[in-house]
C-alpha positions as CSV (number, residue, x, y, z in Angstrom):
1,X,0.0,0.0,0.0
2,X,1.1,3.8,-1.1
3,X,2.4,6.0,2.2
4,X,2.5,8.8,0.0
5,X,-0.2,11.3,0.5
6,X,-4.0,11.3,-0.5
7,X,-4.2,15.1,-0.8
8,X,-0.8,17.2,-2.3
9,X,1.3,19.3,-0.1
10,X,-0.3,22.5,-2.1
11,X,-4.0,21.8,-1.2
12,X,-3.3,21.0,2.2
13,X,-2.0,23.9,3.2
14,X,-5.3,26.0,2.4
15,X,-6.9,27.0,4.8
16,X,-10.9,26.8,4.6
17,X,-12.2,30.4,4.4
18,X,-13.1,31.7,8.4
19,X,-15.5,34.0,6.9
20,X,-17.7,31.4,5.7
21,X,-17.0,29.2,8.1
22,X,-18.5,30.8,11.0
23,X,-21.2,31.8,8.9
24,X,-21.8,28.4,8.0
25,X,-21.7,27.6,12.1
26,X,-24.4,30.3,12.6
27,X,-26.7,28.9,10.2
28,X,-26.2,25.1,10.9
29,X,-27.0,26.8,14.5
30,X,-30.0,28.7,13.6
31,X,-31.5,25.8,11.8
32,X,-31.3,23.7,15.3
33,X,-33.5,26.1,16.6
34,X,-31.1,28.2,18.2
35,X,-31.7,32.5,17.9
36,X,-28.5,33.5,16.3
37,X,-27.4,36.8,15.2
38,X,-24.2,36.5,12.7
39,X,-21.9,39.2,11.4
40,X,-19.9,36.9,9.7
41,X,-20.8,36.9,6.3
42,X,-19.4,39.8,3.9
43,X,-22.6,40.5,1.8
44,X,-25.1,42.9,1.4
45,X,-28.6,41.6,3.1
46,X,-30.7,43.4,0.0
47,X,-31.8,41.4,-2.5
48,X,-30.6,42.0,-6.0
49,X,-31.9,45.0,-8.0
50,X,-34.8,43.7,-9.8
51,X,-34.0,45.3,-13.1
52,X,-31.1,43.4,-13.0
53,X,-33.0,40.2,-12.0
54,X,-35.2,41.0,-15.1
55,X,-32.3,41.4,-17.3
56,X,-30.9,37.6,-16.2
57,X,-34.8,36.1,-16.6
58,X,-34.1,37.9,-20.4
59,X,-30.7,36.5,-20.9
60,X,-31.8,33.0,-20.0
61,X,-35.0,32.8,-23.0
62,X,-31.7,34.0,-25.4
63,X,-30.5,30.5,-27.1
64,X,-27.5,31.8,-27.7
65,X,-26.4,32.1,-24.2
66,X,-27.2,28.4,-23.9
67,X,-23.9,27.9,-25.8
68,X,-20.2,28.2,-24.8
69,X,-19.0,32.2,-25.2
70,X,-15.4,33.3,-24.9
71,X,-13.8,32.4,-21.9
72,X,-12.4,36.1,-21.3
73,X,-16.4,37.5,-21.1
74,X,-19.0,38.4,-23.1
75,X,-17.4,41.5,-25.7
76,X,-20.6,43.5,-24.3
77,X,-19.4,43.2,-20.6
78,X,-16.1,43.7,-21.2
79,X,-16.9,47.3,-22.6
80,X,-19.4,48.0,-20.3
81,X,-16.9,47.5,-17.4
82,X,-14.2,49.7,-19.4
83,X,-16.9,52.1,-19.9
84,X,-17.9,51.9,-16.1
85,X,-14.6,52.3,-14.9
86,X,-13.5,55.1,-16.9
87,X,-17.4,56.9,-15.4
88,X,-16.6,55.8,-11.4
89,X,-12.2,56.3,-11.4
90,X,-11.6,57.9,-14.2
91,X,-8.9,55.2,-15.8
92,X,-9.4,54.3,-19.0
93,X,-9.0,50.9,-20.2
94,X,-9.5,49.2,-23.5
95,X,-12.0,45.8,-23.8
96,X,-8.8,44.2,-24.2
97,X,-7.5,44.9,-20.6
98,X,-10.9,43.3,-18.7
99,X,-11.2,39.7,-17.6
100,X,-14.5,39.1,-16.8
101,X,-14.1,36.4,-13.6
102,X,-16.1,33.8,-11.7
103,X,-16.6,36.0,-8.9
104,X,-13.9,38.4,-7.5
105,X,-12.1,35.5,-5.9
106,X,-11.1,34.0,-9.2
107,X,-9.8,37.3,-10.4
108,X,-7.6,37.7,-6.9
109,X,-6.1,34.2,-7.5
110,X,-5.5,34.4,-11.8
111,X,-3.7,38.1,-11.0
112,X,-1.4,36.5,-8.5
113,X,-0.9,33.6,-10.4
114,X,0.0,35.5,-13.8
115,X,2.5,37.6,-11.8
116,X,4.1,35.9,-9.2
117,X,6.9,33.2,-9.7
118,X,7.9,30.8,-7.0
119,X,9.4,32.8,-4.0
120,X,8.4,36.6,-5.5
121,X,7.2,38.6,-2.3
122,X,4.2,40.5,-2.1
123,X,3.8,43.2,0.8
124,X,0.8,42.9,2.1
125,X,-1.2,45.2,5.0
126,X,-2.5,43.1,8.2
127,X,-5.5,43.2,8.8
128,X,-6.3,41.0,5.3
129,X,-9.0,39.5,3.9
130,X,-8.9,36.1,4.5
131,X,-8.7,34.9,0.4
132,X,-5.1,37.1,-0.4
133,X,-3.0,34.6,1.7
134,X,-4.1,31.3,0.4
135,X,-4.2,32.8,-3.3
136,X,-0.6,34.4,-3.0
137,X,0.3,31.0,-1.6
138,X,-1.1,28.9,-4.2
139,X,0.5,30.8,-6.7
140,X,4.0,30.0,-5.3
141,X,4.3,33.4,-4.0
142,X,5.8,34.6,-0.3
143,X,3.3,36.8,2.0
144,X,5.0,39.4,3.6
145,X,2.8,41.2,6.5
146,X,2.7,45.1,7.2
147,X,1.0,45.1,9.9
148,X,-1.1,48.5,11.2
149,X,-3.1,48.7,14.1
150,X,-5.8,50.8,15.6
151,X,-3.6,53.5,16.1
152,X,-2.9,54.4,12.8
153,X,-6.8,53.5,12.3
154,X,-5.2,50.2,10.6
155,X,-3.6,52.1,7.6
156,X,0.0,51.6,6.5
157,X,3.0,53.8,6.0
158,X,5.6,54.4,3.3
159,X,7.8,54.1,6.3
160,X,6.6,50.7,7.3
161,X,6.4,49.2,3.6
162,X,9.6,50.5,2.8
163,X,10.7,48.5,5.6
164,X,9.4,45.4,4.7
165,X,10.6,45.9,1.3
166,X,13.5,43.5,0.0
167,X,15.0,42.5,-3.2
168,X,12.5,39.6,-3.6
169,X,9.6,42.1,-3.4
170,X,7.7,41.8,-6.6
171,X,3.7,42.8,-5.9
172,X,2.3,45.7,-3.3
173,X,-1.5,44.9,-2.5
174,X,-3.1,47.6,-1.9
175,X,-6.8,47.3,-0.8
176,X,-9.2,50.6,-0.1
177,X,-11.8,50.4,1.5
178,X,-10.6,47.5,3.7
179,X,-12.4,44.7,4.1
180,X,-11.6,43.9,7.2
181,X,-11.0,47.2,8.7
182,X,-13.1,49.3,6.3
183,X,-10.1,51.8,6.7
184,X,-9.9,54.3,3.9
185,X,-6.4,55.8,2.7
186,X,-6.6,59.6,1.6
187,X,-5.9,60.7,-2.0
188,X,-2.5,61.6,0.5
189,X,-1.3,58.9,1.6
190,X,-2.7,56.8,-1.8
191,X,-0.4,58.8,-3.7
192,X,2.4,58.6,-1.7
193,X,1.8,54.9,-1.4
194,X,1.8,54.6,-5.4
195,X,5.1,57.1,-6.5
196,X,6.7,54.5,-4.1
197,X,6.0,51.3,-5.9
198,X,6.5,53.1,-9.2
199,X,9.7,54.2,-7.9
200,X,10.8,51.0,-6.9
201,X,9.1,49.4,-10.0
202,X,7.1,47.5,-8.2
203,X,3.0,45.9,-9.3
204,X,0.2,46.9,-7.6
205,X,-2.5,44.7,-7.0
206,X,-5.4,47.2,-6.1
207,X,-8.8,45.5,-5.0
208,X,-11.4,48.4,-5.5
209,X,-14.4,46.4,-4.7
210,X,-16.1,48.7,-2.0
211,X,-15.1,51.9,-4.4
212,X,-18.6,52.8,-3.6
213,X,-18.9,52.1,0.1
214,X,-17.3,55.5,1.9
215,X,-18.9,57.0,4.6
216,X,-18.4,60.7,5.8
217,X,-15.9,63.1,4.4
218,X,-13.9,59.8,3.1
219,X,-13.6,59.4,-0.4
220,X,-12.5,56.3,-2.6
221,X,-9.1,56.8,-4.5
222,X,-8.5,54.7,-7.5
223,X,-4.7,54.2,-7.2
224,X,-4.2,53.7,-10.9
225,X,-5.5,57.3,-12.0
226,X,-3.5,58.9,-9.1
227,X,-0.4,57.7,-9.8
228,X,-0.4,57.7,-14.0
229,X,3.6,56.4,-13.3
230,X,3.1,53.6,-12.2
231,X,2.3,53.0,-16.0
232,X,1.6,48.9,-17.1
233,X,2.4,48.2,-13.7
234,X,-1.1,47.8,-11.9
235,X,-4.0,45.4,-11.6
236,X,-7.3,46.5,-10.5
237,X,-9.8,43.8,-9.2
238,X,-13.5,44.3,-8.8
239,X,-16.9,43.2,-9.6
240,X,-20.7,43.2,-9.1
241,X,-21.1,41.6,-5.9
242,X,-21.0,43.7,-3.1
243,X,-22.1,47.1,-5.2
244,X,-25.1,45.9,-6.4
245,X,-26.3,42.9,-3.9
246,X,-25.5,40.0,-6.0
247,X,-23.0,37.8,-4.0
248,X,-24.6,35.2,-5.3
249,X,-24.1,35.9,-9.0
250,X,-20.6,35.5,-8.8
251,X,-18.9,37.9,-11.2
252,X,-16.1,40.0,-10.8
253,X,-13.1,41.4,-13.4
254,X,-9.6,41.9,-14.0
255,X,-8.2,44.6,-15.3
256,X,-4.6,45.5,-16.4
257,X,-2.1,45.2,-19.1
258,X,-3.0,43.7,-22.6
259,X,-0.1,41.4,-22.2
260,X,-1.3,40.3,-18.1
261,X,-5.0,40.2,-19.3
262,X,-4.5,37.5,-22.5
263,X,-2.1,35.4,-20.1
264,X,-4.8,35.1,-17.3
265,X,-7.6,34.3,-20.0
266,X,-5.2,31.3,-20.9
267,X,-5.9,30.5,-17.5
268,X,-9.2,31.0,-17.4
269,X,-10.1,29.3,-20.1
270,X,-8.4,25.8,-19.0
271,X,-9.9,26.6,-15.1
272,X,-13.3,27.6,-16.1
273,X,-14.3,28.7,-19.3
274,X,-16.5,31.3,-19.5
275,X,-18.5,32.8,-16.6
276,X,-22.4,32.0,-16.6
277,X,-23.7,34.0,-19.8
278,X,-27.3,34.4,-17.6
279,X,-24.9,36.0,-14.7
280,X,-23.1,37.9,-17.2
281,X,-26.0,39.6,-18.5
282,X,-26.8,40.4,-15.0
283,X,-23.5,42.3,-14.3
284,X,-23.9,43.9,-17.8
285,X,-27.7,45.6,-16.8
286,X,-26.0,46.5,-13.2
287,X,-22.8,48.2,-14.2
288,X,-24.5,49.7,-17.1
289,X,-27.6,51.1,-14.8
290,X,-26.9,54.3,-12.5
291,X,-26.2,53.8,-9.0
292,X,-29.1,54.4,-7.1
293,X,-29.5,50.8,-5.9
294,X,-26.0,51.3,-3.9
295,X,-26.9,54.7,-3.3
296,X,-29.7,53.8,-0.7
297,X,-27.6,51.0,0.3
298,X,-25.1,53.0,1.5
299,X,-27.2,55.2,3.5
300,X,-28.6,51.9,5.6
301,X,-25.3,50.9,5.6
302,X,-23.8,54.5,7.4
303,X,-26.4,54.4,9.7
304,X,-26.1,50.7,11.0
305,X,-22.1,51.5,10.8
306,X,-22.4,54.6,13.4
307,X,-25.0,52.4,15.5
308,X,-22.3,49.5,16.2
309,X,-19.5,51.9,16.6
310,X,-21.4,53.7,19.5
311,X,-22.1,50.8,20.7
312,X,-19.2,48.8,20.6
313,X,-17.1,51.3,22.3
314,X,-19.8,51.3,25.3
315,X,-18.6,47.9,26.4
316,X,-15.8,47.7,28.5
317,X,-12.2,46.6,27.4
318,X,-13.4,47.0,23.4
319,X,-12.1,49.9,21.1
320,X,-13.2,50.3,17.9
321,X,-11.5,52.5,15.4
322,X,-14.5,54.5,13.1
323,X,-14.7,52.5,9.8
324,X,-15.0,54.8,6.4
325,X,-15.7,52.3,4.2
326,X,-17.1,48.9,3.2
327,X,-19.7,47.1,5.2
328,X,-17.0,45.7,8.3
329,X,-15.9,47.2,12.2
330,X,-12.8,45.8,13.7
331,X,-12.8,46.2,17.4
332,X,-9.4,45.5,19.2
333,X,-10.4,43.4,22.5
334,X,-7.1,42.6,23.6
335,X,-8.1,43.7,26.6
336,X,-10.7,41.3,27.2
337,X,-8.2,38.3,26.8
338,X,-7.4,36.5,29.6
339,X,-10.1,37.2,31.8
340,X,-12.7,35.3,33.3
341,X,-15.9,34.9,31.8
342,X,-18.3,32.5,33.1
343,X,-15.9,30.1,34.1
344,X,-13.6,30.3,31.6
345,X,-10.5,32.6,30.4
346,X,-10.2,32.8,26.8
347,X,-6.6,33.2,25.6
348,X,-7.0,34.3,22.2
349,X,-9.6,36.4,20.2
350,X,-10.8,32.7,18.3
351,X,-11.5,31.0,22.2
352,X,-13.6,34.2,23.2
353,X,-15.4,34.4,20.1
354,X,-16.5,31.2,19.8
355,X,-17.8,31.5,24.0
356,X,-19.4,34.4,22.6
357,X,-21.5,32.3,20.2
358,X,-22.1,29.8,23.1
359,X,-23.1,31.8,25.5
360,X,-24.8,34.7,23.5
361,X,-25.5,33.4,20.4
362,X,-24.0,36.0,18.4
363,X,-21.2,34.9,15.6
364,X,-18.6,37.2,15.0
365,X,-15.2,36.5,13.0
366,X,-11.5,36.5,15.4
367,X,-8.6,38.2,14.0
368,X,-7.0,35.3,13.8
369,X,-8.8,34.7,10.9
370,X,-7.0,38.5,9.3
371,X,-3.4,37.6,10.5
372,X,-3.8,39.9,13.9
373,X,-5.1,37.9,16.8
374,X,-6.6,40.5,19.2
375,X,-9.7,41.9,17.4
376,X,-12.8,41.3,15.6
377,X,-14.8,41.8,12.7
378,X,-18.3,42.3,12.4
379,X,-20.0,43.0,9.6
380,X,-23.2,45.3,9.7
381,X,-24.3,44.6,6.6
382,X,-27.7,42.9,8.5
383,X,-31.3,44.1,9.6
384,X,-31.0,47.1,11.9
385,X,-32.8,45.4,15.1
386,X,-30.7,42.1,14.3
387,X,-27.4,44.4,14.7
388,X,-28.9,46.1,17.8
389,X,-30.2,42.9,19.4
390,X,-27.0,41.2,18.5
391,X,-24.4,43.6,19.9
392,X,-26.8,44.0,23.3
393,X,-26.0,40.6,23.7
394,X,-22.7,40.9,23.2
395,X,-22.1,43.6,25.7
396,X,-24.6,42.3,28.2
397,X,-21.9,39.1,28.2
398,X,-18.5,40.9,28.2
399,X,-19.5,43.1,31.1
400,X,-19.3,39.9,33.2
401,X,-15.5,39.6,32.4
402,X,-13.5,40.5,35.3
């Protein structure tokens, strides 16, 4: 009998997404009856526009999107999302530089994977989203951390990225809005951040997918029209789901150099082939349309954002940093570690959150989970009385620690 393996070294060393993983835990537990309240999951709790719904029923009676289509994207959806990103950052990109993707996750992994060779560093800012480490990893790339706390507000420095910088450094991801954080850089410190890499000719990997989700006097910067020197040198992932309410849809898009595009269609089209031509047609209607839809989201999701900041920082032993953007807060409850709490001491962020969901049935995500143990996120992209009801629970249990 073999000894070798059943599953290769590569795919072991994923790591399941935390995210949906305690989401999944939450709903396994609400189905068993239990009253929980998650702020797990990442995704908008609207449903899907209906005019975009209407344009999918469409797309589906259309016998020609019954058949295989070209496994970069439909040519209609490519040019709508150049035409939408020239109207929302100003860059202009040709049909030729989109990759339409099976959800933004797809287009995270295929840019790492065109760029990175084995051992090529990318500089990454802790607190991540969960997806960029196994992505970079599977692509034979090295994660470096920059890590930035909630003193800074969780942003990064020149200073400290600079400092992490070596000759191996190949990729800078920049992401803004954060998910987790939902930090924000300034035009500032964006352009500072991008004459840097183009000075050092580094890439920059920019995920823009909460462009639209600031909050306040915040305001999204599109690093790739501030910094026009950083040339051929950037990637820009996005897509439909978190804009627009349509998780579930799952289509995102690539976009960069002609040369980066056609080498992660290759991909692509061995991985996946084209994206669903019914979800396709979807993401065409949304991008197209004007952005009411996300305009009213966004005001539910401001209010619910200053709600659970209020009240987060009410409960003793959690500080939480004001969020400017996506749908996420990131308390830091270090100082809740260690104590005792109904008979127990948690020693990490992942032990008290998962007495939390014991004890008060509410499901949050550890910053274990986002490479800084210490913190956690919860999103407030839920009901208004859900988040309310949920938090009260929270702070009636962590006022017990002593």
């Amino acid at each position: 009998m073999s000894t070798r393996p059943r599953i290769s070294a590569r795919i072991s060393a994923i790591s399941e997404s935390a995210t949906l993983a305690v989401d999944a835990k939450a709903k396994a537990m609400k189905a068993a009856g239990r009253p929980v309240i998650g702020f797990g999951a990442g995704e908008p709790d609207f449903p899907t526009p209906g005019y975009i719904v209407e344009a999918a029923i469409e797309a589906a009676r259309q016998p020609r999107f019954h058949k295989y289509t070209p496994a970069g994207g439909l040519p209609e959806l490519k040019q709508a999302v150049a035409d939408k990103t020239r109207r929302d950052s100003g860059y202009a990109v040709e049909p030729s530089q989109v990759l339409i993707t099976n959800g933004g996750k797809q287009a995270v992994y295929e840019a790492f994977a065109t760029l990175l060779d084995p051992g090529d560093e990318v500089l990454v800012v802790a607190p991540y989203w969960t997806t960029y480490p196994e992505a970079i990893k599977l692509a034979g790339g090295v994660q470096v951390d920059v890590v930035a706390d909630e003193s800074t507000g969780y942003l990064a420095s020149v200073e400290r990225l600079e400092a992490a910088r070596t000759e191996r450094t190949k990729v800078v991801l920049f992401v803004s809005p954060s998910n987790p954080t939902g930090a924000v850089y300034s035009r500032e410190d964006t352009l500072a951040i991008g004459r840097w890499a183009a000075e050092h000719g580094l890439w920059v990997v920019t995920d823009e997918i909460y462009e639209h989700l600031v909050y306040g006097d915040a305001e999204f910067t599109s690093i790739a029209t501030a910094v026009p020197e950083l040339g051929d040198r950037v990637v820009i992932l996005n897509g439909v789901a978190k804009t627009y309410a349509m998780t579930g849809w799952r289509v995102g898009w690539l976009i960069g150099p002609a040369d980066v595009v056609k080498a992660a269609t290759n991909l692509q089209s061995h991985a996946t082939s084209n994206v669903s031509n019914v979800a396709q047609m979807a993401a065409l209607a949304a991008v197209s349309g004007d952005l009411s839809a996300v305009g009213e989201m966004r005001t539910a999701f401001d209010r619910r954002r200053q709600t659970m900041v209020r009240m987060l920082n009410e409960i003793p032993g959690v500080f939480c940093p004001e969020p400017k953007g996506a749908f996420y807060a990131y308390p830091s409850v270090k100082e809740l570690i260690g104590k005792e709490l109904r008979g127990r001491r948690p020693q990490t962020s992942s032990e008290l959150a998962e007495l939390i969901l014991e004890q008060a049935e509410v499901a949050v995500v550890p910053g274990e989970a986002f490479g800084t143990p210490g913190y956690f996120r919860l999103s407030y992209a839920l009901g208004d009385d859900d988040l309310v009801e949920g938090v009260s629970r929270m702070a009636k249990l962590l006022a017990e620690a002593r």
